[in-house]
PyMOL Python script that loads the backbone (N, CA, C, O; Angstrom):
from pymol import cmd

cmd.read_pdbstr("""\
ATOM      1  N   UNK A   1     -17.113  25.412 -15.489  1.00  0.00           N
ATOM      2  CA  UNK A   1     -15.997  26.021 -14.798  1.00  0.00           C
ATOM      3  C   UNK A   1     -16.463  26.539 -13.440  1.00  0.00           C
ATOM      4  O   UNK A   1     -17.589  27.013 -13.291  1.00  0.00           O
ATOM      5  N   UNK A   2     -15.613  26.443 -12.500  1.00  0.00           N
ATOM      6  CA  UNK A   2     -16.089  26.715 -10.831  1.00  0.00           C
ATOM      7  C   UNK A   2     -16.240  28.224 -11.004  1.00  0.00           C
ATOM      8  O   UNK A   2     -15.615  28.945 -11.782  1.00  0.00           O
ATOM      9  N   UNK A   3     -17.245  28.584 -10.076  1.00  0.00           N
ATOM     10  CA  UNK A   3     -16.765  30.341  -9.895  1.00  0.00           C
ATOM     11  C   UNK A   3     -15.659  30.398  -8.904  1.00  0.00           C
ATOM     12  O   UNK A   3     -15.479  29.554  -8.026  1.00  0.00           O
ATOM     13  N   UNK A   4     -14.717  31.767  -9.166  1.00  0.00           N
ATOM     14  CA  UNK A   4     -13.971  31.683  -8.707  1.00  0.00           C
ATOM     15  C   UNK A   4     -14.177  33.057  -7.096  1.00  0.00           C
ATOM     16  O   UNK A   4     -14.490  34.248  -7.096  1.00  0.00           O
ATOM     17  N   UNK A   5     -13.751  31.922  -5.771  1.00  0.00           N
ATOM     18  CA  UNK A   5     -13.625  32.564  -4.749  1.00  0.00           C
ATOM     19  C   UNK A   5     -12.587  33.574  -4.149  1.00  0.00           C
ATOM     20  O   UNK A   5     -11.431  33.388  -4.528  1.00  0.00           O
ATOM     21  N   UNK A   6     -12.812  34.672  -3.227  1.00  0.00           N
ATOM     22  CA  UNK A   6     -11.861  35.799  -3.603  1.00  0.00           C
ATOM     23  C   UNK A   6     -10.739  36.035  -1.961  1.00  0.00           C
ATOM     24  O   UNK A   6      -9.591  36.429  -1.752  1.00  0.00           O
ATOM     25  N   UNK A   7     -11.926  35.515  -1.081  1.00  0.00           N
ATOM     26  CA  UNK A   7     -11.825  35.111   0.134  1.00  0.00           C
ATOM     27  C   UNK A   7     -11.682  34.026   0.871  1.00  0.00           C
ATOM     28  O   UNK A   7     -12.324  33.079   0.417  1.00  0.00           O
ATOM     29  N   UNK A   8     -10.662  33.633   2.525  1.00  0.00           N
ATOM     30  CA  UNK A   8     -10.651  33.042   2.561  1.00  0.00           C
ATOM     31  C   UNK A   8     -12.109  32.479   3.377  1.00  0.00           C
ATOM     32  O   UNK A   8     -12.544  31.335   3.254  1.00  0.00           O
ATOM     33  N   UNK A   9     -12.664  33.434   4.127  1.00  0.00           N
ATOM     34  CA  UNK A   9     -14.009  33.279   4.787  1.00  0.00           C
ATOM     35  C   UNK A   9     -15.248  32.853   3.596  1.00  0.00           C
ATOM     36  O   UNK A   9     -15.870  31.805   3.770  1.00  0.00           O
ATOM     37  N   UNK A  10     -15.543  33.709   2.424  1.00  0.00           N
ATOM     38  CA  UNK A  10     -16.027  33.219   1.462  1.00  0.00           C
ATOM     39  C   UNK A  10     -15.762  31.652   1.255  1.00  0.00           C
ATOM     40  O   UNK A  10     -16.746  30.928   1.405  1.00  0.00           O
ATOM     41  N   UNK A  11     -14.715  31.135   0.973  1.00  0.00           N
ATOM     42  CA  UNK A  11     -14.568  29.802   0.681  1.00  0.00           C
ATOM     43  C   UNK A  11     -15.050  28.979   1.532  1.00  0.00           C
ATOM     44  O   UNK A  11     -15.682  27.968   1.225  1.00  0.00           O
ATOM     45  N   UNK A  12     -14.717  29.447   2.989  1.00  0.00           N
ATOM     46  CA  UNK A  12     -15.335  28.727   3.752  1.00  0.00           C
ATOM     47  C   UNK A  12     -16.808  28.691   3.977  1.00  0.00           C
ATOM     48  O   UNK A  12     -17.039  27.537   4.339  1.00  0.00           O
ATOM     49  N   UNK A  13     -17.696  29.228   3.954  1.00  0.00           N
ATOM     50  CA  UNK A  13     -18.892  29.863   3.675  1.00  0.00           C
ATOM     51  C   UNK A  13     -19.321  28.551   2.762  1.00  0.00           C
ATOM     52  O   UNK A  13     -19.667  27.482   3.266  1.00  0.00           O
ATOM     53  N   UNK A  14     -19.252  28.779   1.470  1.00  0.00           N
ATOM     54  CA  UNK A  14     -19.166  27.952   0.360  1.00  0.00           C
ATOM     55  C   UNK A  14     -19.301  26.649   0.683  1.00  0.00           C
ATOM     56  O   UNK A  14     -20.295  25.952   0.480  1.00  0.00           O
ATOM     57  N   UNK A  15     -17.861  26.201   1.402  1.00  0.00           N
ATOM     58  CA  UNK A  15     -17.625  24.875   1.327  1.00  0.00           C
ATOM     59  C   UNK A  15     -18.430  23.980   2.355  1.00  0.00           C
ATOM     60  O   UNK A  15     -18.578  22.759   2.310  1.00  0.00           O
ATOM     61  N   UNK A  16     -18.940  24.923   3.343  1.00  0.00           N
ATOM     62  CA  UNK A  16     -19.543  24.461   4.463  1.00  0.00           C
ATOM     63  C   UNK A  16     -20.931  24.265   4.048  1.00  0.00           C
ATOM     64  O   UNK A  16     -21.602  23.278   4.350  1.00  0.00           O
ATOM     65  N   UNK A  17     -21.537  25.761   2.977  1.00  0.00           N
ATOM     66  CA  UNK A  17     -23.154  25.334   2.409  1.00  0.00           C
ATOM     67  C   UNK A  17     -23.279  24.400   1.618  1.00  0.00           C
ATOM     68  O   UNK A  17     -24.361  23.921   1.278  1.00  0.00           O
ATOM     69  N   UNK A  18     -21.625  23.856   1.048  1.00  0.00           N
ATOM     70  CA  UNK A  18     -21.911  22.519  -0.101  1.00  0.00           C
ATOM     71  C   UNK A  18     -22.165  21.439   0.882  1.00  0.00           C
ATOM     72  O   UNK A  18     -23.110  20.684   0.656  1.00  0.00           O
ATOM     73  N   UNK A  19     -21.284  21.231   2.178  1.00  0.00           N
ATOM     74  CA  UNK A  19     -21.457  20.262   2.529  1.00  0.00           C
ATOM     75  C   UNK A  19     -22.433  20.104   3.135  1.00  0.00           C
ATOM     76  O   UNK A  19     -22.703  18.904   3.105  1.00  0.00           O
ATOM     77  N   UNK A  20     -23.453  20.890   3.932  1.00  0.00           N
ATOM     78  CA  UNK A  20     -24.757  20.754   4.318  1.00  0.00           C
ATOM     79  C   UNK A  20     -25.691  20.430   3.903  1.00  0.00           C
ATOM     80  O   UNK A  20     -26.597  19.899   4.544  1.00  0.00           O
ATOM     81  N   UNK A  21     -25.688  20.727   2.487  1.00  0.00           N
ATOM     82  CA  UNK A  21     -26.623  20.763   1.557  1.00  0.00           C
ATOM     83  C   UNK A  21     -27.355  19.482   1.266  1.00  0.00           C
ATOM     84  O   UNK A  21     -26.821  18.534   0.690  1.00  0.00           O
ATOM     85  N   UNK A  22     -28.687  19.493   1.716  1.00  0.00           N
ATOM     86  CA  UNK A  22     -29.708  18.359   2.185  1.00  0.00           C
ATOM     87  C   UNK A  22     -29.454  18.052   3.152  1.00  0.00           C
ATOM     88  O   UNK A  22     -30.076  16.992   3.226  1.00  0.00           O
ATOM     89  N   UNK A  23     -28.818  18.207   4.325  1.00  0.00           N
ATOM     90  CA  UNK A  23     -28.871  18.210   5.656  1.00  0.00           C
ATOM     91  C   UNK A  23     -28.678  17.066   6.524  1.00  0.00           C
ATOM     92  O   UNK A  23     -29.028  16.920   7.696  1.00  0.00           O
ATOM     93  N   UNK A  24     -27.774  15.913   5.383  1.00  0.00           N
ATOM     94  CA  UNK A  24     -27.673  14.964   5.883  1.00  0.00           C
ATOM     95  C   UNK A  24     -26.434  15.143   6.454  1.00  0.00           C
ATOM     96  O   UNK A  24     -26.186  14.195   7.199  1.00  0.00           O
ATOM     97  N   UNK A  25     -25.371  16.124   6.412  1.00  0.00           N
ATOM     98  CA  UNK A  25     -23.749  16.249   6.848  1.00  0.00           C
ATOM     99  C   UNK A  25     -23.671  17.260   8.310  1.00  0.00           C
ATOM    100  O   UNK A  25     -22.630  17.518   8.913  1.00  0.00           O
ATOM    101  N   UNK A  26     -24.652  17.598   8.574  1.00  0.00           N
ATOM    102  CA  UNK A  26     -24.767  19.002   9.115  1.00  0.00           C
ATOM    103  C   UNK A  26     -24.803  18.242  10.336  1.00  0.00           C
ATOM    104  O   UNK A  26     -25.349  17.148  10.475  1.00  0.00           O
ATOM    105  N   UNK A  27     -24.101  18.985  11.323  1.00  0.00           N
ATOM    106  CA  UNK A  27     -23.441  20.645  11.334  1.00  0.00           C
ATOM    107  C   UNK A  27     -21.853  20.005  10.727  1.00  0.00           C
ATOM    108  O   UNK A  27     -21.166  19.137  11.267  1.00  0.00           O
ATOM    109  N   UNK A  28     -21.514  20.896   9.204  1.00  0.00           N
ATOM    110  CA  UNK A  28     -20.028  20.862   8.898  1.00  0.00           C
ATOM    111  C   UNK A  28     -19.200  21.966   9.831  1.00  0.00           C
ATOM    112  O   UNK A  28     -19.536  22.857  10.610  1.00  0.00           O
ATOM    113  N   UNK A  29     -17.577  21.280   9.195  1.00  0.00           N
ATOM    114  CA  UNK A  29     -16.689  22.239  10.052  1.00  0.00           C
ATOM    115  C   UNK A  29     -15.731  22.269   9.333  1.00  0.00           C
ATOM    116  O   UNK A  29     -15.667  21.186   8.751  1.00  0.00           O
ATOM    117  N   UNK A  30     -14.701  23.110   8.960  1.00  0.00           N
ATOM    118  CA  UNK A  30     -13.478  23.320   7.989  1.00  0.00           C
ATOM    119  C   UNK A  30     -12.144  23.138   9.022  1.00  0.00           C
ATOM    120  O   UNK A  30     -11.455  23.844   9.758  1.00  0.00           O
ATOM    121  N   UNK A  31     -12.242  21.681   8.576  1.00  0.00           N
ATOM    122  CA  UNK A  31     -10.545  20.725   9.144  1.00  0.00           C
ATOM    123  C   UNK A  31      -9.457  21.501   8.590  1.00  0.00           C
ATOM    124  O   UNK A  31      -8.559  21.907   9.328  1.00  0.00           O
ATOM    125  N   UNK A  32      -9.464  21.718   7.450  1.00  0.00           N
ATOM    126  CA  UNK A  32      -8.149  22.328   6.755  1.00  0.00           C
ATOM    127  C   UNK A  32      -8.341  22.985   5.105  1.00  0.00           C
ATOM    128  O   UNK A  32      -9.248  22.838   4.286  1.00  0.00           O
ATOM    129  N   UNK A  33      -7.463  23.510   5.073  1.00  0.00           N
ATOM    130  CA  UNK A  33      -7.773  24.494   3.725  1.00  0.00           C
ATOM    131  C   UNK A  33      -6.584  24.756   3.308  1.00  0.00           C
ATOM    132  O   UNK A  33      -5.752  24.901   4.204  1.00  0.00           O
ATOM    133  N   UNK A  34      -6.104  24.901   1.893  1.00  0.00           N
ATOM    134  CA  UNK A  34      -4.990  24.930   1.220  1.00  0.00           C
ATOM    135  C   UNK A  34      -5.494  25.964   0.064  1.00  0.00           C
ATOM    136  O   UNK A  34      -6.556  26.201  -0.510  1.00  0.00           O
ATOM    137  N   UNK A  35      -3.973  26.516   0.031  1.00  0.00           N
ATOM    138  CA  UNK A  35      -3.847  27.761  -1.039  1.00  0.00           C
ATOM    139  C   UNK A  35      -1.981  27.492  -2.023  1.00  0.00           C
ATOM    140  O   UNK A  35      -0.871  27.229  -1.561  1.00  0.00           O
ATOM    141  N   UNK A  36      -2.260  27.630  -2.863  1.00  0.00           N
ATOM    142  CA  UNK A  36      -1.236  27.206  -3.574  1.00  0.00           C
ATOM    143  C   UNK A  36      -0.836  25.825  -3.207  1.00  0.00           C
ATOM    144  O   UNK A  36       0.341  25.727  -2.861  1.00  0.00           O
ATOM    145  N   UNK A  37      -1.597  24.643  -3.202  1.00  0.00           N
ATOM    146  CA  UNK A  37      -0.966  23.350  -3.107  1.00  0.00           C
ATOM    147  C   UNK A  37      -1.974  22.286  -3.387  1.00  0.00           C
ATOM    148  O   UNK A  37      -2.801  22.246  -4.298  1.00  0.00           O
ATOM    149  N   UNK A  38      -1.793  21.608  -2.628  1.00  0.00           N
ATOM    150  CA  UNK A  38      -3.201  20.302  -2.947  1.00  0.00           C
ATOM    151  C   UNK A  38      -3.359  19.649  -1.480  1.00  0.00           C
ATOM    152  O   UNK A  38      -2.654  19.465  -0.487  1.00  0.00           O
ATOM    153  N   UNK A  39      -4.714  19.396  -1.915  1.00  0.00           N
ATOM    154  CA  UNK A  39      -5.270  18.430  -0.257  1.00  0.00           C
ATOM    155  C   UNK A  39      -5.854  17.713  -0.381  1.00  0.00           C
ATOM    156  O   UNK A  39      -6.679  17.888  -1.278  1.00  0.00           O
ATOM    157  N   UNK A  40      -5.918  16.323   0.403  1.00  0.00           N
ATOM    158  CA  UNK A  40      -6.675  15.141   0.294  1.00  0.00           C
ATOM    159  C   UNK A  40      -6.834  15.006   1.847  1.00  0.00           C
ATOM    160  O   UNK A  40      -6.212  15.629   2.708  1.00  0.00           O
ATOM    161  N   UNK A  41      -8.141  13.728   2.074  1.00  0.00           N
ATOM    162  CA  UNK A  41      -8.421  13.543   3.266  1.00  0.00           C
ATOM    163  C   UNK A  41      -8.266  12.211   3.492  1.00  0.00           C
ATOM    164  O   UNK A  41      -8.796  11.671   2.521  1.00  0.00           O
ATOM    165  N   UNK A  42      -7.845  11.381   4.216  1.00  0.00           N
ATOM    166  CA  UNK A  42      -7.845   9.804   4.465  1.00  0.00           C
ATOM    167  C   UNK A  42      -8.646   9.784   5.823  1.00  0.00           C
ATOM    168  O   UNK A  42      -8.783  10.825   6.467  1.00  0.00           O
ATOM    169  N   UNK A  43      -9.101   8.751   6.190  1.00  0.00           N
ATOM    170  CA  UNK A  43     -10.160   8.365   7.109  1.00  0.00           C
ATOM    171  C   UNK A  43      -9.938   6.856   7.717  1.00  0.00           C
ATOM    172  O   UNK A  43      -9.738   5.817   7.089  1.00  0.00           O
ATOM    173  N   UNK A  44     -10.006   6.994   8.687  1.00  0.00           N
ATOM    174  CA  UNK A  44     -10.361   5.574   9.735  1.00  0.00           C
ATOM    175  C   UNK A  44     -10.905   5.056  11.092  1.00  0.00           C
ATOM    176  O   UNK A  44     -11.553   5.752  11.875  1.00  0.00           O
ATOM    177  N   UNK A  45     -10.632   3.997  11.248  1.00  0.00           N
ATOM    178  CA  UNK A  45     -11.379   3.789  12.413  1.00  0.00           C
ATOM    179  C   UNK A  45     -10.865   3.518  13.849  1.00  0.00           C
ATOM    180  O   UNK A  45     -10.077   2.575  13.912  1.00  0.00           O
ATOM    181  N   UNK A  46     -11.136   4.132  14.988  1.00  0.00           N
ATOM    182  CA  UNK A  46     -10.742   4.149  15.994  1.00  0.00           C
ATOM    183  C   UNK A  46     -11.611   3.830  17.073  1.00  0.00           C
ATOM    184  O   UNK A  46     -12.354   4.577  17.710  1.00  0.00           O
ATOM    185  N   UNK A  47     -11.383   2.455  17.198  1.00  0.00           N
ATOM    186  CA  UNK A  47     -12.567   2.017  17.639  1.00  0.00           C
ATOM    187  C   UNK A  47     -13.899   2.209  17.405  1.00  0.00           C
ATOM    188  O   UNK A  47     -14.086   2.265  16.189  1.00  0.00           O
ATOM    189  N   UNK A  48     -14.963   2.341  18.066  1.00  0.00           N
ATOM    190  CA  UNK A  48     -16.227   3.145  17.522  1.00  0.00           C
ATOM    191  C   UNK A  48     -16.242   4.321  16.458  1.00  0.00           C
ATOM    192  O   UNK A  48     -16.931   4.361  15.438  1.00  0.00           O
ATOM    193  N   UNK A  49     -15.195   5.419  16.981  1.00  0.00           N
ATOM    194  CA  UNK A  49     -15.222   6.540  16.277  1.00  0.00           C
ATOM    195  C   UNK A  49     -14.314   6.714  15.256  1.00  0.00           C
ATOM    196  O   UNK A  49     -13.388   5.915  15.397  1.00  0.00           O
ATOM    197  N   UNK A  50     -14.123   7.754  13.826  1.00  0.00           N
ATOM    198  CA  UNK A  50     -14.106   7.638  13.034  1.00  0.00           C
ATOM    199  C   UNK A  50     -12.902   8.815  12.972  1.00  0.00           C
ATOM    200  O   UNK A  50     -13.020   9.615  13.900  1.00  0.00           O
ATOM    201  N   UNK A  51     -11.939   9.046  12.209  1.00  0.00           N
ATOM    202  CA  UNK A  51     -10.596  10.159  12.588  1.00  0.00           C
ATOM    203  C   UNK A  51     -10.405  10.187  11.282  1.00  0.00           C
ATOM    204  O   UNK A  51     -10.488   9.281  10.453  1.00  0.00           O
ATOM    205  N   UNK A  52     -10.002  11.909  11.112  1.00  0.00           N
ATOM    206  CA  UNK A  52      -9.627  12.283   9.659  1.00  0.00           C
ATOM    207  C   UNK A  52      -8.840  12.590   9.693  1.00  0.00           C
ATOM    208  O   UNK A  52      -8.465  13.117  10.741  1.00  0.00           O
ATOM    209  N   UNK A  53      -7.930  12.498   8.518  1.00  0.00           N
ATOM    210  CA  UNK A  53      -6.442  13.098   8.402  1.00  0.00           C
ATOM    211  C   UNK A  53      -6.092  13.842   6.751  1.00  0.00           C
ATOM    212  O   UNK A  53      -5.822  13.345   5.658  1.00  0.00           O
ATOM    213  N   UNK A  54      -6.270  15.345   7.275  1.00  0.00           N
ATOM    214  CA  UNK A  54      -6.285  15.646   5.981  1.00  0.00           C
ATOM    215  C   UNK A  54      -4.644  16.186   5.647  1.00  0.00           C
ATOM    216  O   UNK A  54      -3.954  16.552   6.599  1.00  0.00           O
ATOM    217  N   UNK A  55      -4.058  16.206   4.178  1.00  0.00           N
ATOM    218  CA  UNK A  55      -2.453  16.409   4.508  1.00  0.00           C
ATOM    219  C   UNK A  55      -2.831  17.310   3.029  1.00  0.00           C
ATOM    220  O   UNK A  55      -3.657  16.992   2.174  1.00  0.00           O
ATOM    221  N   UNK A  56      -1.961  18.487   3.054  1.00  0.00           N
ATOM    222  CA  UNK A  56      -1.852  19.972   2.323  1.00  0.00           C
ATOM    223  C   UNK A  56      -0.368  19.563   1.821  1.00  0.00           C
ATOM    224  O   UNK A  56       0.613  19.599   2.564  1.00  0.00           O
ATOM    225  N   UNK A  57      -0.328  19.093   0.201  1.00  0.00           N
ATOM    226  CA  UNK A  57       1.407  19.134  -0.077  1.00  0.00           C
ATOM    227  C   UNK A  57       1.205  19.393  -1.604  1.00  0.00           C
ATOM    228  O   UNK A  57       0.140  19.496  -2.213  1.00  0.00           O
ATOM    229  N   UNK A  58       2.526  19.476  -2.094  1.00  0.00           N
ATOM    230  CA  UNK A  58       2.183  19.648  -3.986  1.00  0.00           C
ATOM    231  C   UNK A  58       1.313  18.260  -4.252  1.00  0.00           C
ATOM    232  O   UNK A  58       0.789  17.396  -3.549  1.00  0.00           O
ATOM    233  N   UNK A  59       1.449  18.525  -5.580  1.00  0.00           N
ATOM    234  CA  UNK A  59       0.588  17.918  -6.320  1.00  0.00           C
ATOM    235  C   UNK A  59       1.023  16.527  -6.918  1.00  0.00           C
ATOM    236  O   UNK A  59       2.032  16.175  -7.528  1.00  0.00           O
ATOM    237  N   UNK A  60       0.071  15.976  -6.583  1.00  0.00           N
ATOM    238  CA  UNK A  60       0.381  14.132  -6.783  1.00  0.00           C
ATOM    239  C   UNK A  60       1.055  13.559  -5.813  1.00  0.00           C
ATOM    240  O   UNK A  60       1.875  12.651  -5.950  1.00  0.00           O
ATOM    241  N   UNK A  61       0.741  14.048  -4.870  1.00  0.00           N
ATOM    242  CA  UNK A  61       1.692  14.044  -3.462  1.00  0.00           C
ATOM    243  C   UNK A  61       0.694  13.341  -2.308  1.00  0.00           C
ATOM    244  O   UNK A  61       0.927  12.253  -1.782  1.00  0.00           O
ATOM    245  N   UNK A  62      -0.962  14.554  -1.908  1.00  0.00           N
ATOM    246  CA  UNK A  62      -1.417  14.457  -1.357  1.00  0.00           C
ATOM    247  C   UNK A  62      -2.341  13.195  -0.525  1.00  0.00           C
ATOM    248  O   UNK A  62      -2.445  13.028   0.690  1.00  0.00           O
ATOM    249  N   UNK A  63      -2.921  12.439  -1.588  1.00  0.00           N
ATOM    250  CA  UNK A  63      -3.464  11.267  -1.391  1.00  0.00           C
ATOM    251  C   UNK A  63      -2.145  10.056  -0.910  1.00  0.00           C
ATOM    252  O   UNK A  63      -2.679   9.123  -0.310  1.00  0.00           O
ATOM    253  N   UNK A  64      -1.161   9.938  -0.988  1.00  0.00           N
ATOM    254  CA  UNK A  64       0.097   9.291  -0.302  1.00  0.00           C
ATOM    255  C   UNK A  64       0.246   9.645   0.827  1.00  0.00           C
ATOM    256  O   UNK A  64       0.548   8.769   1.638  1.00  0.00           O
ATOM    257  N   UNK A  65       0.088  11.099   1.319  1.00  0.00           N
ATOM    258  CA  UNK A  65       0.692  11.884   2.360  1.00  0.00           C
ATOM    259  C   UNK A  65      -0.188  11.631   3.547  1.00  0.00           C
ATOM    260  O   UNK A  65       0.172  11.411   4.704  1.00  0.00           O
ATOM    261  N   UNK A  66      -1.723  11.719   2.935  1.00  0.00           N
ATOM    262  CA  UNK A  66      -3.051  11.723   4.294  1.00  0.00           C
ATOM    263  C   UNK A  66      -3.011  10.189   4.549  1.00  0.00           C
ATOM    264  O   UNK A  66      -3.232   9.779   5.688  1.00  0.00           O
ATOM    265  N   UNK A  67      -2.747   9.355   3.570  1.00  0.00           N
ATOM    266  CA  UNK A  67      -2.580   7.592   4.137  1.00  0.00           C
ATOM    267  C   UNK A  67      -1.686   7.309   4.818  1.00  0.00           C
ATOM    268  O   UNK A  67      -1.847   6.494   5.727  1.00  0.00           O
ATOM    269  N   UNK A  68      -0.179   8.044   4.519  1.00  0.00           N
ATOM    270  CA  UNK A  68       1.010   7.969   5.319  1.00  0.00           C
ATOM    271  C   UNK A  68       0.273   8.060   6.871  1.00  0.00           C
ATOM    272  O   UNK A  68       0.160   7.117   7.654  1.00  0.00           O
ATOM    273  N   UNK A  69      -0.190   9.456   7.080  1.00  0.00           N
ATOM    274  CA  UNK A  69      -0.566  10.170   8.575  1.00  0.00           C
ATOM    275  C   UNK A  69      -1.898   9.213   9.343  1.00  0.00           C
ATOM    276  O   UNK A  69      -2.151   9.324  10.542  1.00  0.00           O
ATOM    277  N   UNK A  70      -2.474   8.512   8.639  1.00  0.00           N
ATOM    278  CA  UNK A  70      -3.533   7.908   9.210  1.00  0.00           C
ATOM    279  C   UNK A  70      -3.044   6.530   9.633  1.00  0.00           C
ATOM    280  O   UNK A  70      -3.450   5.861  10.583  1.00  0.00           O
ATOM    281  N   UNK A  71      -2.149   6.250   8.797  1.00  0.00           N
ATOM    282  CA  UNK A  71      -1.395   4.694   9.541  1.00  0.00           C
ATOM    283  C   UNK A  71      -0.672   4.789  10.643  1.00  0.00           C
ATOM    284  O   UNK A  71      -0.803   4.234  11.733  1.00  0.00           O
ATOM    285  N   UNK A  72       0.370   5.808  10.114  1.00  0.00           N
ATOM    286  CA  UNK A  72       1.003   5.836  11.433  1.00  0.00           C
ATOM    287  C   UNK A  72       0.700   6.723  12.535  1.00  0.00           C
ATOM    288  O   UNK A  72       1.598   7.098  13.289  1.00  0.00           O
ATOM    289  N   UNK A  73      -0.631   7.122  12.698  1.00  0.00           N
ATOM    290  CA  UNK A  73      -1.543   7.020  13.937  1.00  0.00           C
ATOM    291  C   UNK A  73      -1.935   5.839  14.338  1.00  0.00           C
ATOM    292  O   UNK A  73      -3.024   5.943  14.902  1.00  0.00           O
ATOM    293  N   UNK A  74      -1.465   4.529  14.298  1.00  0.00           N
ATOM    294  CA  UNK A  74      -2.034   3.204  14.251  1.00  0.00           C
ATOM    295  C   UNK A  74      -3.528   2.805  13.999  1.00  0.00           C
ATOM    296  O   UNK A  74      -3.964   1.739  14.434  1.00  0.00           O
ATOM    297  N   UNK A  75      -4.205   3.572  13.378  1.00  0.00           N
ATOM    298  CA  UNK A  75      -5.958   3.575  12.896  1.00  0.00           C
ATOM    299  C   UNK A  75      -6.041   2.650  11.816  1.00  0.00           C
ATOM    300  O   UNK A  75      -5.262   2.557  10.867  1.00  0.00           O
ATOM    301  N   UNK A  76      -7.310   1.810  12.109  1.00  0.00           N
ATOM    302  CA  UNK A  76      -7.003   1.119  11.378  1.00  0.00           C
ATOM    303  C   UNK A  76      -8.324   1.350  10.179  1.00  0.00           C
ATOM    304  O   UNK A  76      -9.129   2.279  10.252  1.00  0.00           O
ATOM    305  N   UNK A  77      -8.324   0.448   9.257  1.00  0.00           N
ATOM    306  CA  UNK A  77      -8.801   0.913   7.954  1.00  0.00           C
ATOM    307  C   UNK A  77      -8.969   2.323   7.079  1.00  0.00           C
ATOM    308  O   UNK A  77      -9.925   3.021   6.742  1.00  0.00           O
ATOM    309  N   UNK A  78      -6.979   2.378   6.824  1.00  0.00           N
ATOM    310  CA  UNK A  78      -7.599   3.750   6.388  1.00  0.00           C
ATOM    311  C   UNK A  78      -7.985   4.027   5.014  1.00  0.00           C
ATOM    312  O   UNK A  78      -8.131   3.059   4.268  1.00  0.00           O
ATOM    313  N   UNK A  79      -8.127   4.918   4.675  1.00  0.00           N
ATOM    314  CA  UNK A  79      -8.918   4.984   3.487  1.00  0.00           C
ATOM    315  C   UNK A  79      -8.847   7.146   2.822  1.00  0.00           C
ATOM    316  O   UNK A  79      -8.766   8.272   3.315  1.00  0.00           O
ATOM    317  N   UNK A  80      -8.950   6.470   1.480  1.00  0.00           N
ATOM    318  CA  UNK A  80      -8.978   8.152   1.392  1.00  0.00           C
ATOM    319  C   UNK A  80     -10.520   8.485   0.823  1.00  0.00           C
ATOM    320  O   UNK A  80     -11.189   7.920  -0.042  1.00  0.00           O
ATOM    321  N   UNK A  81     -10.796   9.641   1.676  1.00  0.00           N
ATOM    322  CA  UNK A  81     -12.606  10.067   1.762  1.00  0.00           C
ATOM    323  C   UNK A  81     -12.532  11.197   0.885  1.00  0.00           C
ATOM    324  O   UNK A  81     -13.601  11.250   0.277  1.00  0.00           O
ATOM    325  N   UNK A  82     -11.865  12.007   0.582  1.00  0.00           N
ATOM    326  CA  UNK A  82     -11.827  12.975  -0.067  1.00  0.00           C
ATOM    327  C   UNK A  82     -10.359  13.500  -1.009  1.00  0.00           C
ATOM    328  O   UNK A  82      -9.320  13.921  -0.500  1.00  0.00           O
ATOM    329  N   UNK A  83     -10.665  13.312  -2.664  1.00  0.00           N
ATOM    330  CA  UNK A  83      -9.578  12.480  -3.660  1.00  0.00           C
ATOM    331  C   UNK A  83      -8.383  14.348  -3.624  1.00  0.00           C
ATOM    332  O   UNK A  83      -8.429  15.521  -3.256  1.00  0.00           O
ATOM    333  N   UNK A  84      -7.674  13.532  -4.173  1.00  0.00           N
ATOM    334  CA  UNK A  84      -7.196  15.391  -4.307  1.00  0.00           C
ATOM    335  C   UNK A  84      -7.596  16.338  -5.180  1.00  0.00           C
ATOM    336  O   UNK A  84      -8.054  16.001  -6.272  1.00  0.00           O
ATOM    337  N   UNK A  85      -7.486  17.562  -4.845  1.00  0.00           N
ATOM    338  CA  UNK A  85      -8.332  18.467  -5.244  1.00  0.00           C
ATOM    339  C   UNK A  85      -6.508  19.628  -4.885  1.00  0.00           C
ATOM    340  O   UNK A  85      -5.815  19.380  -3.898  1.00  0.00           O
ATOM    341  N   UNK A  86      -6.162  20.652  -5.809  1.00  0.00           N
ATOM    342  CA  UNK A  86      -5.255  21.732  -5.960  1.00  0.00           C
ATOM    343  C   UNK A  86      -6.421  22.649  -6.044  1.00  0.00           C
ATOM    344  O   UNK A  86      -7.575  22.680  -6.471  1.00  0.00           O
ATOM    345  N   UNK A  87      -5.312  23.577  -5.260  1.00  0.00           N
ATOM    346  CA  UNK A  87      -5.417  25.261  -5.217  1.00  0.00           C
ATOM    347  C   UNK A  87      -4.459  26.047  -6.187  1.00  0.00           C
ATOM    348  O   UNK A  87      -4.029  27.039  -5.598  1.00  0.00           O
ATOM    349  N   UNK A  88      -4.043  25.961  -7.295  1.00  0.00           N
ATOM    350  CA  UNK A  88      -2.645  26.364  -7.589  1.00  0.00           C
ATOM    351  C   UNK A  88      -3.195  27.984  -8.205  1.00  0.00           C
ATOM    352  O   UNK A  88      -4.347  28.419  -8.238  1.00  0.00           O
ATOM    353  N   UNK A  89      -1.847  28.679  -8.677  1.00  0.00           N
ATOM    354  CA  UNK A  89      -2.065  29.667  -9.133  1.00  0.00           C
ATOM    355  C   UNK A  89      -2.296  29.858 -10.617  1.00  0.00           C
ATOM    356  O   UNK A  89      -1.804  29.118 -11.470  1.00  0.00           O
ATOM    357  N   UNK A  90      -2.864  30.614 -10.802  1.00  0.00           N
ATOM    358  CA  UNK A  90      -3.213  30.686 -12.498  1.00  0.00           C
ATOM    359  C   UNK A  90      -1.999  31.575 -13.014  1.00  0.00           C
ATOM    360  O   UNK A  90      -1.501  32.549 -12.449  1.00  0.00           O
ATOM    361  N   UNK A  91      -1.714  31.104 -14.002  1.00  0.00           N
ATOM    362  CA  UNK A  91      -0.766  32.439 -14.539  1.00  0.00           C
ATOM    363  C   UNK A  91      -1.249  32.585 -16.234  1.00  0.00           C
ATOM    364  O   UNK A  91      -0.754  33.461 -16.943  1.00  0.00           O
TER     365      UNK A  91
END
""", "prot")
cmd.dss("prot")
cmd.show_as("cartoon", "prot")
cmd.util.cbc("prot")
cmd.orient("prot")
C-alpha cells in the first residue's frame, strides 16, 4: 500500500525524487498534478523534439483525453507514456 501524502509540495518532492532516481531522468519537473480525478500522459513527436500532453479528467476517461490533445496538436506518433493513475477520495 502507497504511503499516504498530506501535501501538495510533499507530493511533489516525492514525485520528482521517484523520477530522478538513478539519475538517468534528471533534472525532473511537475507538468501537472491532479486531486480528486485521474491523469494520464500521451507523448509525441515534433520533429526532432518530443511534446507531452498530460489531460486531468474522471476516471476511465484520461488515457482517451491526453491522445485526443496530442493529435489534435497535429504531432505525430502519439502515444500514451504514462497509464492512468486516480487521485480520488477515500470515504
Amino acid at each position: 500500500m502507497a504511503h499516504l501524502i498530506k501535501t501538495h509540495a510533499a507530493a511533489e518532492k516525492e514525485a520528482i525524487k521517484t523520477c530522478e532516481q538513478g539519475g538517468r531522468n534528471a533534472p525532473c519537473k511537475v507538468e501537472a498534478w491532479v486531486r480528486n480525478g485521474c491523469i494520464a500522459v500521451a507523448q509525441g513527436n515534433e520533429g526532432k523534439q518530443s511534446k507531452v500532453f498530460p489531460s486531468t479528467t474522471k476516471p476511465d476517461r484520461a488515457e482517451a483525453e491526453a491522445l485526443r490533445k496530442c493529435q489534435a496538436a497535429g504531432v505525430a506518433q502519439c502515444k500514451i507514456v504514462v497509464s492512468e493513475a486516480c487521485s480520488l477520495p477515500r470515504y
